[in-house]
N, C-alpha and C positions, 0 to 999 in steps of 0.2 A: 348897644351892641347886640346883636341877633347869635344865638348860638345853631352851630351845624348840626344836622341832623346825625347822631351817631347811630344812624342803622347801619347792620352787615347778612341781610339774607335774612335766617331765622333766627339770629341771634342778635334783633333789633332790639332798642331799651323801651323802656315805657315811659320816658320824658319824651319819644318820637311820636305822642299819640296824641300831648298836647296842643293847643287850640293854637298857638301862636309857630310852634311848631309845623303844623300841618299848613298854614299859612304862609308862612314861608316856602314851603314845598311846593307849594300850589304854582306862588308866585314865581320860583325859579320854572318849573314848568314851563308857564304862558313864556318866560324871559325866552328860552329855550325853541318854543314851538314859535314864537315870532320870524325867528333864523331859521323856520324849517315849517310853511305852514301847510304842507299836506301830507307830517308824520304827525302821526297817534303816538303820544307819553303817557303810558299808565305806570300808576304808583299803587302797590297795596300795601293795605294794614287795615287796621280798623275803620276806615271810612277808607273805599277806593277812589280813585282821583283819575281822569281820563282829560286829556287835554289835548287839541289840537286847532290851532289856529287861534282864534280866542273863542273857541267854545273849550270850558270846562264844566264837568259834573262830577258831583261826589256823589262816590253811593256805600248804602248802610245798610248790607246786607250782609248775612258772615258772621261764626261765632268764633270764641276766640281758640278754642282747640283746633283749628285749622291751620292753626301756625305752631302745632305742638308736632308735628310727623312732616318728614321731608317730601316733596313731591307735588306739594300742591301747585306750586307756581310753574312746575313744571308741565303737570295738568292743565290750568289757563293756558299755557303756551300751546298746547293740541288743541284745546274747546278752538283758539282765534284759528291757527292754522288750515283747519277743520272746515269753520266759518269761512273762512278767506275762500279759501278750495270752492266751497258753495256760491262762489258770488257773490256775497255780501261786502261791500266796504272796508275799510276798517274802523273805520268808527265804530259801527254797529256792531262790528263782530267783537272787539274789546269790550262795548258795554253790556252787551249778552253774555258774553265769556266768564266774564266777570261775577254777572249775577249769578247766571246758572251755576257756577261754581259755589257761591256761598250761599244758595239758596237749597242747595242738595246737603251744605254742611247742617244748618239751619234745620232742615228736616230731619237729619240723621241724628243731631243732640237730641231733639223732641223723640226721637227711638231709641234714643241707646244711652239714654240720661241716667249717668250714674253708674255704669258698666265698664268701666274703665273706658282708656283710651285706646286698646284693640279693638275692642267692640266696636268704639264708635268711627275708627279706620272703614273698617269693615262694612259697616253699614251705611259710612257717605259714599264708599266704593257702590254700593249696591245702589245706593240715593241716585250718583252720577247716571247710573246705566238708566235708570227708567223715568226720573224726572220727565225728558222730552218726549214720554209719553201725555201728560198732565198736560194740557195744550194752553192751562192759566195759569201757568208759572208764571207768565211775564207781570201777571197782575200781583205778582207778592214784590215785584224792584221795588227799593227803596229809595227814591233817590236825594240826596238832604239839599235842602233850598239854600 
């Protein structure tokens, strides 16, 4: 018997992070994006999941205070929008969105390690705004095979 994923926004469990767990996720996805195969289904947590059509990719990039203050998913949702607006796909814009969001959080722990969790608000706010100055950010995606 497979158990459901008992996530709810930010107040997911930490049995949602497990390996068989996320596998399951995965696979209802592809289920999903079969009946629909030129929508983009992303899933985040600890490894993000992008799936459409049967291309999926997990990426591992993101620390985990990014899921301690409300707003971030809401953020992804402008990064894609943003993307989209520019002509890019949506493929492409979910899996940039994506990273660049937790690659700014990612840079913002290495600045504000140990400062509490305003501090570290504060400076992935700042992270966001000039990341896409660094023109090799895209060289830190992580994506897990």
């Amino acid at each position: 018997m497979t158990s459901a994923p008992s996530a709810r926004g930010i107040d997911r469990s930490e049995q949602d992070n497990q390996d068989n767990t996320v596998f399951e996720l995965i696979h209802a996805l592809k289920m999903v994006a079969k009946q629909q195969p030129e929508t983009v289904f992303v899933a985040t947590g600890p490894i993000d999941i992008v799936v459409k059509g049967n291309q999926c990719v997990k990426l591992n990039n993101g620390v985990s205070l990014l899921d301690r203050f409300v707003g971030t998913g809401d953020i992804v949702g402008a990064l894609m929008a943003t993307l989209l607006g520019a002509g890019y796909d949506a493929w492409t814009s979910s899996l940039f969105s994506l990273s660049y969001l937790n690659i700014a959080g990612e840079q913002a722990f290495s600045k504000a390690k140990g400062h509490g969790i305003e501090n570290f608000r504060q400076t992935f706010l700042n992270e966001l705004s000039v990341l896409s100055s660094h023109k090799d950010w895209v060289n830190d995606i992580r994506p897990v095979s």
